[in-house]
N, CA, C and O atoms as a GROMACS GRO file, in nm:
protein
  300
    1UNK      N    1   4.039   1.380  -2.489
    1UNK     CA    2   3.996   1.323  -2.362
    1UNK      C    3   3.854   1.270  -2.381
    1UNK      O    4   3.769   1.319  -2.455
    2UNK      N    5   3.842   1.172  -2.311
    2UNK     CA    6   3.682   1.060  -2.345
    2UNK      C    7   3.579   1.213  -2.274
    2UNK      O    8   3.638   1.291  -2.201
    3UNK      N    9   3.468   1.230  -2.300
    3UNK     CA   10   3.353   1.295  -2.296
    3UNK      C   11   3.338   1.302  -2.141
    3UNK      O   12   3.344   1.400  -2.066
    4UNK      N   13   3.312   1.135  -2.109
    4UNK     CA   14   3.289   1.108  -1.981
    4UNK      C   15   3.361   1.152  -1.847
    4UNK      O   16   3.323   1.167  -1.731
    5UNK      N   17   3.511   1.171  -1.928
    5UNK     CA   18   3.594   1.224  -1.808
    5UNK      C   19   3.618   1.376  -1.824
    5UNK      O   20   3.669   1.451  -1.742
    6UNK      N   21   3.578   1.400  -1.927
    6UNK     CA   22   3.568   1.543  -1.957
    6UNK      C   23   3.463   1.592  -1.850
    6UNK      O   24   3.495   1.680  -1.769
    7UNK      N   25   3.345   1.538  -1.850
    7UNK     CA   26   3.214   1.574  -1.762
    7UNK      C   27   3.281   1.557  -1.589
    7UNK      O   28   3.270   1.651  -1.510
    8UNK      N   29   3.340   1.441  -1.555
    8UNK     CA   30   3.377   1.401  -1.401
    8UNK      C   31   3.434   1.512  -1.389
    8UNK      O   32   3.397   1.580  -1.294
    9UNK      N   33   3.552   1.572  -1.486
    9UNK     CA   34   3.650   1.681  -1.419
    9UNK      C   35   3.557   1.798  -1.359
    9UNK      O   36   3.547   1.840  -1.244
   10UNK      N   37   3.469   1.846  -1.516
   10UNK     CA   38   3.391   1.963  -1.483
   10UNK      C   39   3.300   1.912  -1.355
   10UNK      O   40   3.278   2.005  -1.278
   11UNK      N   41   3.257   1.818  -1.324
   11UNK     CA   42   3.197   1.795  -1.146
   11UNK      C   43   3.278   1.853  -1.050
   11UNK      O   44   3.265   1.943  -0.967
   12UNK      N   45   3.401   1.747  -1.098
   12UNK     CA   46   3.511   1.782  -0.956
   12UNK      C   47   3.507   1.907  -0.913
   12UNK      O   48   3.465   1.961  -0.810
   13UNK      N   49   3.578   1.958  -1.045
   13UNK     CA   50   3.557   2.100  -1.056
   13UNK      C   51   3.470   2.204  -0.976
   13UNK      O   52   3.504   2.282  -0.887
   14UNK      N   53   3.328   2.178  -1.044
   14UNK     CA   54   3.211   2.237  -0.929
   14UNK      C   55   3.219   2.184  -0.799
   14UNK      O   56   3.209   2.268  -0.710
   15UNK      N   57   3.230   2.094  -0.773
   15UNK     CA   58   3.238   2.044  -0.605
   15UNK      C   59   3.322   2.119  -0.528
   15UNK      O   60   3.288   2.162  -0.417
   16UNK      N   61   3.476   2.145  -0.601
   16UNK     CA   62   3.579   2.192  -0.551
   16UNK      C   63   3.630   2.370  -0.537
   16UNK      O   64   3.667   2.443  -0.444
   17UNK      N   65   3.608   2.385  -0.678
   17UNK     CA   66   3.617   2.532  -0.682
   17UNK      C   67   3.691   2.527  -0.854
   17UNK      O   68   3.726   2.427  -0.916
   18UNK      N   69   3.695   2.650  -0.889
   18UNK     CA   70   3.773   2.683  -0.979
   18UNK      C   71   3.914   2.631  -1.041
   18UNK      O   72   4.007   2.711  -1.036
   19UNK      N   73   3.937   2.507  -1.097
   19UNK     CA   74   4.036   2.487  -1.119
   19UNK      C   75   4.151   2.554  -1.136
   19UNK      O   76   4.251   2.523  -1.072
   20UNK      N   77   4.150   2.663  -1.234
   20UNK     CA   78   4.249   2.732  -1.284
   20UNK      C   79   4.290   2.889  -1.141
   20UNK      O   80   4.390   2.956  -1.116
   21UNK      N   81   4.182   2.883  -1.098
   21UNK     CA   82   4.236   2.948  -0.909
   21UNK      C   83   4.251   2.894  -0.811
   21UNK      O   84   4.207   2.940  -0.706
   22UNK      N   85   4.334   2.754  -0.820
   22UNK     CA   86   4.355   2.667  -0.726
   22UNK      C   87   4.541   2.688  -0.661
   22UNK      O   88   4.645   2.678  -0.727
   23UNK      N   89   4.528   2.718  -0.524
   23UNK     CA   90   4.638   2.663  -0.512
   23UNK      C   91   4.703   2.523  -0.470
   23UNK      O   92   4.639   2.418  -0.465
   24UNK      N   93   4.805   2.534  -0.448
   24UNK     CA   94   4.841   2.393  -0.412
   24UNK      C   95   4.745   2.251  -0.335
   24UNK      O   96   4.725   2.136  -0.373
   25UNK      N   97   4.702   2.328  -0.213
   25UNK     CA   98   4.589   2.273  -0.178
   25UNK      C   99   4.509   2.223  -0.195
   25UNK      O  100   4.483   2.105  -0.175
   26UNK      N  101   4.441   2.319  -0.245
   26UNK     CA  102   4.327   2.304  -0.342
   26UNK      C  103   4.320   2.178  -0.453
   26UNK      O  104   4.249   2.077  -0.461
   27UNK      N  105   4.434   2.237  -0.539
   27UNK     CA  106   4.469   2.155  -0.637
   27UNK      C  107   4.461   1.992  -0.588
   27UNK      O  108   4.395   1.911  -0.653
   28UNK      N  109   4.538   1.954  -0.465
   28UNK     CA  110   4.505   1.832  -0.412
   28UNK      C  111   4.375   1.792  -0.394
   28UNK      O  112   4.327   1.682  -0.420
   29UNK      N  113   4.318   1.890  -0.347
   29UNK     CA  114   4.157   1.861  -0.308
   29UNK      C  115   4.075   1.814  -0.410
   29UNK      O  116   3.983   1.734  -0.391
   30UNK      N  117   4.130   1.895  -0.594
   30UNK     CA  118   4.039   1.884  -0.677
   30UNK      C  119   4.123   1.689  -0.751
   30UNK      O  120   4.060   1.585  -0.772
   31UNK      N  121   4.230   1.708  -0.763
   31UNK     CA  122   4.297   1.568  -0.786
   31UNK      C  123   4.200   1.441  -0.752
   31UNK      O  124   4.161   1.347  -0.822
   32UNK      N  125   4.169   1.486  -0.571
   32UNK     CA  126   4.118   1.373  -0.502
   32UNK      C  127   3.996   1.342  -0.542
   32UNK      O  128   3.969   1.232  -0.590
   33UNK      N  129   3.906   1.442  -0.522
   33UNK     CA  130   3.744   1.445  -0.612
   33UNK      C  131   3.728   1.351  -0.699
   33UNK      O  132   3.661   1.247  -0.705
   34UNK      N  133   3.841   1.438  -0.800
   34UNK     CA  134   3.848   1.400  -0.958
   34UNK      C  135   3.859   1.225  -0.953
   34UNK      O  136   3.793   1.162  -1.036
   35UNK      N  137   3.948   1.144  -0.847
   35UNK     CA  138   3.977   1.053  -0.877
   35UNK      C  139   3.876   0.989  -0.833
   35UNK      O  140   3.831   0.899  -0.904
   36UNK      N  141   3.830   1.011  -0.738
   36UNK     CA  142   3.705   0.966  -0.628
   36UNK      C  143   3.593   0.946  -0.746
   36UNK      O  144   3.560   0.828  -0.760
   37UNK      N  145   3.515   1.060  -0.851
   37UNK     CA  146   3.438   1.073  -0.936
   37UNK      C  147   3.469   0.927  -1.036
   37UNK      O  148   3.387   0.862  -1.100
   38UNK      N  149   3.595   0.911  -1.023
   38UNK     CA  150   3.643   0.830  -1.159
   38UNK      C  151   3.639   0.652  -1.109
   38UNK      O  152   3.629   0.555  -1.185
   39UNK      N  153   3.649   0.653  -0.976
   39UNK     CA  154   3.642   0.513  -0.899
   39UNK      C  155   3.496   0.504  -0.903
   39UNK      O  156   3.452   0.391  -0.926
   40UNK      N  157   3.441   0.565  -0.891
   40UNK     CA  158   3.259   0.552  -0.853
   40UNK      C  159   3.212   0.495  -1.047
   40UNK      O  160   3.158   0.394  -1.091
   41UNK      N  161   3.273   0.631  -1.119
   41UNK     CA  162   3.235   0.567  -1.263
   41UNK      C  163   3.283   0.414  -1.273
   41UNK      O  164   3.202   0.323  -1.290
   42UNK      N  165   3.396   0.398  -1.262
   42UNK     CA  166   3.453   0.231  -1.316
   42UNK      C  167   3.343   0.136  -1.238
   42UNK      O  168   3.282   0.041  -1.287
   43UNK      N  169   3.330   0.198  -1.065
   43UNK     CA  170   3.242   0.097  -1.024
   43UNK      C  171   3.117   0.040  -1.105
   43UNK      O  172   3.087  -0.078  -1.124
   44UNK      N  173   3.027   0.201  -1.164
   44UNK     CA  174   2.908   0.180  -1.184
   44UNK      C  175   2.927   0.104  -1.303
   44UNK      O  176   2.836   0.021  -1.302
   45UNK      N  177   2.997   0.088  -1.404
   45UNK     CA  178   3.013   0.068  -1.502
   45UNK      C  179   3.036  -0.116  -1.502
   45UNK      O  180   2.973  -0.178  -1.586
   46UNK      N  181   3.118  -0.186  -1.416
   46UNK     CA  182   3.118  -0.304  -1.377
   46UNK      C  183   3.030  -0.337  -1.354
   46UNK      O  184   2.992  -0.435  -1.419
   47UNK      N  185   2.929  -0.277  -1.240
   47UNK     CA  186   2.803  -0.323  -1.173
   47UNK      C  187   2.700  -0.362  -1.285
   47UNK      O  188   2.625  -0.459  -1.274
   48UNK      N  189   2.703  -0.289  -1.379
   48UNK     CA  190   2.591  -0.260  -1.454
   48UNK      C  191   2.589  -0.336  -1.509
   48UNK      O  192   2.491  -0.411  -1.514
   49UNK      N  193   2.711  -0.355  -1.587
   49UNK     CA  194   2.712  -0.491  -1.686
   49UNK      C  195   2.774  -0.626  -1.647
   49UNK      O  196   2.804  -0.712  -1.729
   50UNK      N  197   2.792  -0.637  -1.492
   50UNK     CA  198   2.837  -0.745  -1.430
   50UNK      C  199   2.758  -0.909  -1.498
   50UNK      O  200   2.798  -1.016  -1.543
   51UNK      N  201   2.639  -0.848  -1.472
   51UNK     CA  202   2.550  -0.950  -1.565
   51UNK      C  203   2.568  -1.024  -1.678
   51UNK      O  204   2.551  -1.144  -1.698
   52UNK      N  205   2.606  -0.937  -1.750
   52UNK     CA  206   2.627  -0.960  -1.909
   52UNK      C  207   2.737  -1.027  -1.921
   52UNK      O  208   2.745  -1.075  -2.034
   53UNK      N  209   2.848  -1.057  -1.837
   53UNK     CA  210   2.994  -1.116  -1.846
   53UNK      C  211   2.949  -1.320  -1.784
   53UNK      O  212   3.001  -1.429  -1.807
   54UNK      N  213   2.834  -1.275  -1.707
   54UNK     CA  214   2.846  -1.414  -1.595
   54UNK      C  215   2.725  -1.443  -1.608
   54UNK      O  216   2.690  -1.526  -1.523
   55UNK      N  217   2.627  -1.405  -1.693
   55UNK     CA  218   2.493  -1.458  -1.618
   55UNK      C  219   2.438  -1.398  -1.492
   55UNK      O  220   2.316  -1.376  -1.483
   56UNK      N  221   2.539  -1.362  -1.372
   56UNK     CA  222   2.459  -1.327  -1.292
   56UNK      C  223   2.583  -1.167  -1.214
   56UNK      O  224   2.704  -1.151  -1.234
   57UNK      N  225   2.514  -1.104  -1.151
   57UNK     CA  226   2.616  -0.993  -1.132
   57UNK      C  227   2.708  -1.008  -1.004
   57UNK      O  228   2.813  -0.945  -0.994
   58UNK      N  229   2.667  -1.086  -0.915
   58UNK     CA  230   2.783  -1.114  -0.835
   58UNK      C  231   2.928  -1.086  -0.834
   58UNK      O  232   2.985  -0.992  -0.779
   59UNK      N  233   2.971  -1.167  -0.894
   59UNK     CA  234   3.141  -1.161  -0.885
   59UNK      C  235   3.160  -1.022  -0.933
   59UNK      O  236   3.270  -0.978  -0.896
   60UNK      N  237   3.074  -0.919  -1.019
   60UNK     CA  238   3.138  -0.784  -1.044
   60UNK      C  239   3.084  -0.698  -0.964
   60UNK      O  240   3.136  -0.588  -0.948
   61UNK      N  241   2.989  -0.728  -0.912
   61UNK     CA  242   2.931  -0.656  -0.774
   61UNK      C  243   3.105  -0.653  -0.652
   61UNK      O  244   3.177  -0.559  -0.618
   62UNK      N  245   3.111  -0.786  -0.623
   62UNK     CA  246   3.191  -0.831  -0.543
   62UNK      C  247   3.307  -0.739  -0.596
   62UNK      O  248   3.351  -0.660  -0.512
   63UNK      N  249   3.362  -0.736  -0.715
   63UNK     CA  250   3.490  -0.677  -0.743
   63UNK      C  251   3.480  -0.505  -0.768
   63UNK      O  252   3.574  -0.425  -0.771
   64UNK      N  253   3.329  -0.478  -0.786
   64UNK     CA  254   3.366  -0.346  -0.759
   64UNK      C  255   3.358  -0.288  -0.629
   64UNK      O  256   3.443  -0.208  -0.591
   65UNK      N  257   3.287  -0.315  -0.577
   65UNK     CA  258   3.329  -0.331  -0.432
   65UNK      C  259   3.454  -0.288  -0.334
   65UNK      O  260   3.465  -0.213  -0.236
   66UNK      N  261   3.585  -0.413  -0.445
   66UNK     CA  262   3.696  -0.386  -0.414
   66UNK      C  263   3.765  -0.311  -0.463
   66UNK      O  264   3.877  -0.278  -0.424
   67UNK      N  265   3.702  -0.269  -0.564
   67UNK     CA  266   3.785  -0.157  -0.606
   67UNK      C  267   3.722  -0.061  -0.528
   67UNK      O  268   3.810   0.008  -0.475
   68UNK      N  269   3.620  -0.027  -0.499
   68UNK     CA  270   3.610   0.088  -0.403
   68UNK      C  271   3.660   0.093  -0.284
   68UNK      O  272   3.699   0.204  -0.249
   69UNK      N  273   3.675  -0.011  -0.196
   69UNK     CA  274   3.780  -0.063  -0.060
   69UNK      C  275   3.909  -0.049  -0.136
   69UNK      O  276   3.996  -0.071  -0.051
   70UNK      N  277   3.962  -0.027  -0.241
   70UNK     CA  278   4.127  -0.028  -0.257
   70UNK      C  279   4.124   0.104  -0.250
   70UNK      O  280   4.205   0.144  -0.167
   71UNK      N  281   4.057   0.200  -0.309
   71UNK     CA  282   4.118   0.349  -0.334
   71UNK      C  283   3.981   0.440  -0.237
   71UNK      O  284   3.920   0.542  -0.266
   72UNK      N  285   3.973   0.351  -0.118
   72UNK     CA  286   3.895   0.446   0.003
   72UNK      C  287   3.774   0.539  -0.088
   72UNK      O  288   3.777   0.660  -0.064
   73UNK      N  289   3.675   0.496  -0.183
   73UNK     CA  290   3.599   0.539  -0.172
   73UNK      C  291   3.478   0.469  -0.122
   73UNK      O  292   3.491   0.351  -0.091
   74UNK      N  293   3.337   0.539  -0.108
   74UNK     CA  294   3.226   0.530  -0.054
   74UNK      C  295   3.108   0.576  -0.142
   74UNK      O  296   3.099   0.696  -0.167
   75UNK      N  297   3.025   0.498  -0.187
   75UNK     CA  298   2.949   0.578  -0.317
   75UNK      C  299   2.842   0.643  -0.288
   75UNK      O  300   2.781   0.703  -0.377
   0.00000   0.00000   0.00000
């Protein structure tokens, strides 16, 4: 598993509670985090180097954006 998502889980993780004493619930709760953590990374990761693709960062500003409006997060 990449490092990076190794680190998001162990967040989720702390945010949420104990993975491995999760019940069902829970388990949803930590899923959602986890994915939430992982939409915010892709965002930042576009944003950053939006520049470097166009000259200017707009259009990856703009598209991460939408990716955060597609999967309801808020950063």
């Amino acid at each position: 598993m990449n490092e990076r998502i190794q680190e998001l889980a162990m967040q989720a993780n702390d945010e949420t509670g104990n993975l491995f004493d999760l019940n069902h619930k829970e388990l949803n709760v930590f899923l959602e985090k986890f994915a939430e953590l992982l939409v915010l990374e892709c965002d930042k990761v576009l944003t950053q180097h939006g520049s470097y693709f166009s000259g200017e960062g707009e259009p990856y500003h703009y598209a991460a954006s939408l990716i955060e409006e597609h999967f309801g997060v808020e950063e």
